[in-house]
RODO-2510 file (C-alpha; in nm, 4 decimals, decimal comma):
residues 118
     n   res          X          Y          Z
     1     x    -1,3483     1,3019     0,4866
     2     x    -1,1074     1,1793     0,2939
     3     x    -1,1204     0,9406    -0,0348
     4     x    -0,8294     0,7422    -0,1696
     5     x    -0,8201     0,5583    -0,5043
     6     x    -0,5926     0,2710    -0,5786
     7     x    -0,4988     0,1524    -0,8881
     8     x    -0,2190    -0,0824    -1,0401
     9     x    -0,2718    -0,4245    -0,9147
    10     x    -0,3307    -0,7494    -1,1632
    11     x    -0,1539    -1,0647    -1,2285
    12     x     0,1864    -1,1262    -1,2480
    13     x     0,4437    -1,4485    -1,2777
    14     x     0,6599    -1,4636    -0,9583
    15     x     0,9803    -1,2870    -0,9253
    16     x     0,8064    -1,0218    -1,1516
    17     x     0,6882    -0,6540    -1,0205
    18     x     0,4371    -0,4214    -1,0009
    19     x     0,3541    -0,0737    -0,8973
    20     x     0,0656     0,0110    -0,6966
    21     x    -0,0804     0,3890    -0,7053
    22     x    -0,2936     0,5418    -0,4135
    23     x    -0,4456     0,9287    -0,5180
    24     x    -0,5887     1,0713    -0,1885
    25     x    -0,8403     1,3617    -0,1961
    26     x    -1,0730     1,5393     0,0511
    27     x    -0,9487     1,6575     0,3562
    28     x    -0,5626     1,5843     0,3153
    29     x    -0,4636     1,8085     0,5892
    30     x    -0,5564     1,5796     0,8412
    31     x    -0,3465     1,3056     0,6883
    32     x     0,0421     1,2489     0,7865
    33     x     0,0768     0,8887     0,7191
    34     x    -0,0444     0,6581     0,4307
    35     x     0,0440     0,3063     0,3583
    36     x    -0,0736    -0,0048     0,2035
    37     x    -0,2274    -0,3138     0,3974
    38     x    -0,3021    -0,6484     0,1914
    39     x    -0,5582    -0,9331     0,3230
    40     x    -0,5492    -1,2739     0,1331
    41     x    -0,8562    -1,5483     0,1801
    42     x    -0,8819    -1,6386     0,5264
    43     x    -0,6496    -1,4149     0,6853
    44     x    -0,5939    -1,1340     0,9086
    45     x    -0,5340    -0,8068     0,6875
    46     x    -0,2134    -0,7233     0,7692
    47     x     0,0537    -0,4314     0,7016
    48     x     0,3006    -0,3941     0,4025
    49     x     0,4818    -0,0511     0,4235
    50     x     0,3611     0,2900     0,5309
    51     x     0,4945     0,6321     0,5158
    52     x     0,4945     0,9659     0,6924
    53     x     0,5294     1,3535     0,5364
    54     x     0,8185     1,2945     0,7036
    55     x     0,9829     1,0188     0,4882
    56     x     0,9819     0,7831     0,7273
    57     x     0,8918     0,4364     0,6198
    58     x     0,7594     0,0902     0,7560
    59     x     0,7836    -0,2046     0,6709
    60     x     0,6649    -0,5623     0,6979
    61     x     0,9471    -0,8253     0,7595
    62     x     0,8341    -1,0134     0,4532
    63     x     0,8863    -0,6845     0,1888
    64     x     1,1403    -0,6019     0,3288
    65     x     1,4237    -0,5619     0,0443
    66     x     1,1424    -0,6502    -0,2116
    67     x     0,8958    -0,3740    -0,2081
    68     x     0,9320     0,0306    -0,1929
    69     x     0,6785     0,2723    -0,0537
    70     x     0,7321     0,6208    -0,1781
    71     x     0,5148     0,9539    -0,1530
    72     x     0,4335     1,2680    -0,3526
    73     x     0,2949     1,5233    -0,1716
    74     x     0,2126     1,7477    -0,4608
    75     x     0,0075     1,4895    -0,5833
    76     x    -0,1306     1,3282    -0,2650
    77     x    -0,0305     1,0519    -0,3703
    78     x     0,1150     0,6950    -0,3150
    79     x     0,3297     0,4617    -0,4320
    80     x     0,4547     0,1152    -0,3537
    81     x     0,6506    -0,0772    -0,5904
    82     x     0,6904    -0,4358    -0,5342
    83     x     0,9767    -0,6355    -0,7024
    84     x     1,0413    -1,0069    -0,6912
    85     x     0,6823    -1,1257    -0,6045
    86     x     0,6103    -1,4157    -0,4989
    87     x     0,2706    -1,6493    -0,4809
    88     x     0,2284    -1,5531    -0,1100
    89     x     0,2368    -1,1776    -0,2030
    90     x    -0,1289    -1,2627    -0,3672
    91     x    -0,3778    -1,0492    -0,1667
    92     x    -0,6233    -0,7499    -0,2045
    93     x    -0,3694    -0,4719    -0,1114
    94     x    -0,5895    -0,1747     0,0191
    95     x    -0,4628     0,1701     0,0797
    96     x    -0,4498     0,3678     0,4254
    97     x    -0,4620     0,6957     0,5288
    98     x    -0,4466     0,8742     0,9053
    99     x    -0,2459     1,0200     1,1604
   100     x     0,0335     0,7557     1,2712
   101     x     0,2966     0,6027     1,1057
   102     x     0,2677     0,2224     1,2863
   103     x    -0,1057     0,2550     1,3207
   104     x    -0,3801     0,2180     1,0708
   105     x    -0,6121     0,5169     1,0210
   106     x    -0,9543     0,5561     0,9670
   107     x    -0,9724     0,6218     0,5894
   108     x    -0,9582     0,3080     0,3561
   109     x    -0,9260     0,2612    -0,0317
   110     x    -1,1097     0,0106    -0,2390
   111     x    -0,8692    -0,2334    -0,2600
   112     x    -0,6847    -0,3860    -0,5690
   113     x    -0,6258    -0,7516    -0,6120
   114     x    -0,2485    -0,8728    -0,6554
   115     x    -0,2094    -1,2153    -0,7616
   116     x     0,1296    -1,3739    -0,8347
   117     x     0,1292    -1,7229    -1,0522
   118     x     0,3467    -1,9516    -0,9678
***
């Protein structure tokens, strides 16, 4: 098993940032990829950027420019810093952990709620 802990969201004005955290613990050895998905109120949870022990990165369309997902392996953990929010960024970001870079795994944080005033 594997747990991941997320930490870092609140509220923000737009065009103003924020850096989420995501500590992953357990069985780590089974993880290669972790990103960050975000759902808001009546829609499909969808992804924002993911990583690989690789480095390799992916991201949605809409971050794109915006928001940076980076990883430290010695810590297990997580990062994704989001610049230049705006009020559609608002969602419940949740973290992700498994096996495939453009694929959601099985392990899930939490969540942390992101809002962005306009």
């Amino acid at each position: 098993q594997v747990q991941l802990v997320e930490s870092g969201g609140g509220l923000v004005q737009a065009g103003g940032s924020l850096r989420l955290s995501c500590a992953a613990s357990g069985s780590i050895f089974s993880i290669n990829a972790m990103g960050w998905y975000r759902q808001a109120p009546g829609k499909q949870r969808e992804l924002v950027a993911a990583i690989n022990s690789g480095g390799s990165t992916n991201y949605a369309d809409s971050v794109k420019g915006r928001f940076t997902i980076s990883r430290d392996k010695a810590k297990n953990t997580v990062y994704l810093q989001m610049n230049s929010l705006k009020p559609e960024d608002t969602a419940n970001y949740y973290c992700n952990a498994g096996p495939l870079l453009r694929q959601y795994g099985n392990y899930w944080g939490q969540g942390t709620q992101v809002t962005v005033s306009s």
